[in-house]
C-alpha positions as CSV (number, residue, x, y, z in Angstrom):
1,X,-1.9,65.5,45.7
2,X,0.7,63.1,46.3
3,X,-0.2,59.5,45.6
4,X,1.5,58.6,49.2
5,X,-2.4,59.4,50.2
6,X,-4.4,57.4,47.7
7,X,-5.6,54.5,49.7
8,X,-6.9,57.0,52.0
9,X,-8.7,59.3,49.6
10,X,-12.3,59.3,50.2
11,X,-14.3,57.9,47.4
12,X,-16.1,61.0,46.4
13,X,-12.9,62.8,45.8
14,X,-11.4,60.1,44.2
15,X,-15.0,60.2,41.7
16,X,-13.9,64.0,41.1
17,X,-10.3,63.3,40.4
18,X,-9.0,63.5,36.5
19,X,-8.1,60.4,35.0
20,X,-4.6,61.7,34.6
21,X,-3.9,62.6,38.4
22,X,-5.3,59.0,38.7
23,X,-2.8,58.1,36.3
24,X,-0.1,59.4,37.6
25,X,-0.4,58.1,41.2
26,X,-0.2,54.7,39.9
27,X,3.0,55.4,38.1
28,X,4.4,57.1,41.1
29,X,3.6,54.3,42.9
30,X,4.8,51.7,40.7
31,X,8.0,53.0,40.8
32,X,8.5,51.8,44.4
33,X,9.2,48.7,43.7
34,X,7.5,45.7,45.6
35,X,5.6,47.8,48.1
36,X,4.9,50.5,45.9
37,X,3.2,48.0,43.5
38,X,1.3,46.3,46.7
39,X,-0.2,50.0,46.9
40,X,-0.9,50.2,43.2
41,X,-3.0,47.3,43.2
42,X,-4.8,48.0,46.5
43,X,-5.5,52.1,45.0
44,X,-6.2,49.8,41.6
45,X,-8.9,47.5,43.5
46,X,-10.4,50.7,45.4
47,X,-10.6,52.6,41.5
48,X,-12.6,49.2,40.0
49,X,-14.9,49.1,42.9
50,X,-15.9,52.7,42.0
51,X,-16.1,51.8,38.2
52,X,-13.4,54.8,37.6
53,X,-10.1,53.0,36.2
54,X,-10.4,53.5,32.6
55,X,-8.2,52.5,29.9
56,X,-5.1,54.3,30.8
57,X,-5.3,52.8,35.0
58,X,-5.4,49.3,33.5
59,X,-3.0,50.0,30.8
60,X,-0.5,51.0,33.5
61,X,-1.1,48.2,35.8
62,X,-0.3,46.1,32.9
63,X,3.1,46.8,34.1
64,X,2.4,45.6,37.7
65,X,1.8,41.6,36.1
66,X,4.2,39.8,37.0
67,X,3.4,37.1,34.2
68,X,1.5,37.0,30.9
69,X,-1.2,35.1,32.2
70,X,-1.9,37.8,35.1
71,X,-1.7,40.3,31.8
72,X,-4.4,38.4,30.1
73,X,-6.5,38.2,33.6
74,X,-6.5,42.3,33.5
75,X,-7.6,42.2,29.6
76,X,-10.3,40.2,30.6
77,X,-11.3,42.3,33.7
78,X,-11.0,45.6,31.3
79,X,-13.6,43.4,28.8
80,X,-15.9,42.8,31.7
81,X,-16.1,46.0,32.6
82,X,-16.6,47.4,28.6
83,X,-13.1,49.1,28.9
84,X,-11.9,49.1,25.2
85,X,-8.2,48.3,25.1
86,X,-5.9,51.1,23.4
87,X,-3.5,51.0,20.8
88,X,-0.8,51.0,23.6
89,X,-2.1,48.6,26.0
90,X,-1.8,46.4,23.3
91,X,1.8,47.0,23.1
92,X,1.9,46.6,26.7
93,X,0.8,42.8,26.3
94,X,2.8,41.8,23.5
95,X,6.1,42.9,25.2
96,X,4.8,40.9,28.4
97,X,4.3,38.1,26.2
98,X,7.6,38.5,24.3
99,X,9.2,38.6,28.0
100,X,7.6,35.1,28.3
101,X,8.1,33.9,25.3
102,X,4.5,33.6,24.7
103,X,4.3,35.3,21.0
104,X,3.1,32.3,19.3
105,X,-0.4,32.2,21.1
């Protein structure tokens, strides 16, 4: 399934699909640069609504802030929604926050 398709998948198939396949869609779409990461946000949003993005979408949109403070918006979204942060999204935010120079907070 390519992720050219996601925003149109219908929410029951997207309830059936792995959480890899969901996965890897956002990376695919990610690397698309500014309208790729429109999409990823938008297939992001649709994933939320349906209480399927787990740990490893929002890890991977992670990538999609475009500051630390966005960063720590999703971290608070993942808490809200009882999404345990991994060992690697962790890493995630402490590079965005070295990018920003935010280390110290």
């Amino acid at each position: 399934l390519s992720h050219k398709g996601a925003l149109e998948m219908r929410s029951d198939d997207l309830m059936r699909a792995s959480s890899p396949m969901l996965t890897r869609m956002l990376v695919d779409m990610l690397r698309e640069g500014e309208a790729g990461k429109t999409r990823a946000w938008a297939f992001f949003e649709k994933l939320c609504s349906l209480s399927k993005a787990d740990v490893y979408q929002h890890s991977v949109m992670l990538n999609a802030c475009h500051d630390s403070f966005a960063a720590e918006k999703l971290m608070q979204r993942m808490e809200a929604a009882s999404i345990d942060p991994s060992e690697v999204t962790y890493q995630k935010l402490y590079k965005i926050y070295l990018r920003d120079a935010r280390v110290e907070e």
